[in-house]
VMD Tcl script that draws the C-alpha trace (Angstrom):
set ca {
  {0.00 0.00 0.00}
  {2.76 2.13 0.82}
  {4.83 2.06 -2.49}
  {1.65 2.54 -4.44}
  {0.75 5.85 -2.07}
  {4.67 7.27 -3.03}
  {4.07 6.65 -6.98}
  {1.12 8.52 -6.81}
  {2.57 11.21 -4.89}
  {5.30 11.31 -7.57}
  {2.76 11.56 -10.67}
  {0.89 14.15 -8.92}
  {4.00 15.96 -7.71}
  {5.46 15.81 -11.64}
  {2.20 16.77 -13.42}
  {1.67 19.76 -10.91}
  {5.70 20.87 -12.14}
  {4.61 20.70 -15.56}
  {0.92 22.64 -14.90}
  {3.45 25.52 -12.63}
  {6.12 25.59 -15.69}
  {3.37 26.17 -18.46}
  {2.18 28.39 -16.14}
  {4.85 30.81 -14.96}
  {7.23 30.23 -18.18}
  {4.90 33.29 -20.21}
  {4.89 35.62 -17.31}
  {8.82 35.08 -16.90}
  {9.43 35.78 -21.00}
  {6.44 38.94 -20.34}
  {9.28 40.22 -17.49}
  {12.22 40.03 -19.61}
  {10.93 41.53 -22.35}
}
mol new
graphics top color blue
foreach p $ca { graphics top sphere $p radius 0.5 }
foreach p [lrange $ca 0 end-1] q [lrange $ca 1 end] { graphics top cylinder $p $q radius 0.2 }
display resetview
C-alpha cells in the first residue's frame, strides 16, 4: 500500500511541475521583455 501511495505522490508531484512551468514560463518571457 505504501509504495503505491509514493508513486502517486510522484505523478501528482510531476504533473503539478509541468501545470506551474506552463504556467509561470509566459509571465517570466512577459518580465524580460
Amino acid at each position: 500500500m505504501e509504495l503505491l501511495i509514493k508513486l502517486m505522490l510522484i505523478s501528482v508531484i510531476r504533473v503539478l511541475t509541468v501545470f506551474l512551468e506552463q504556467a509561470i514560463k509566459p509571465q517570466i518571457r512577459k518580465v524580460i521583455t
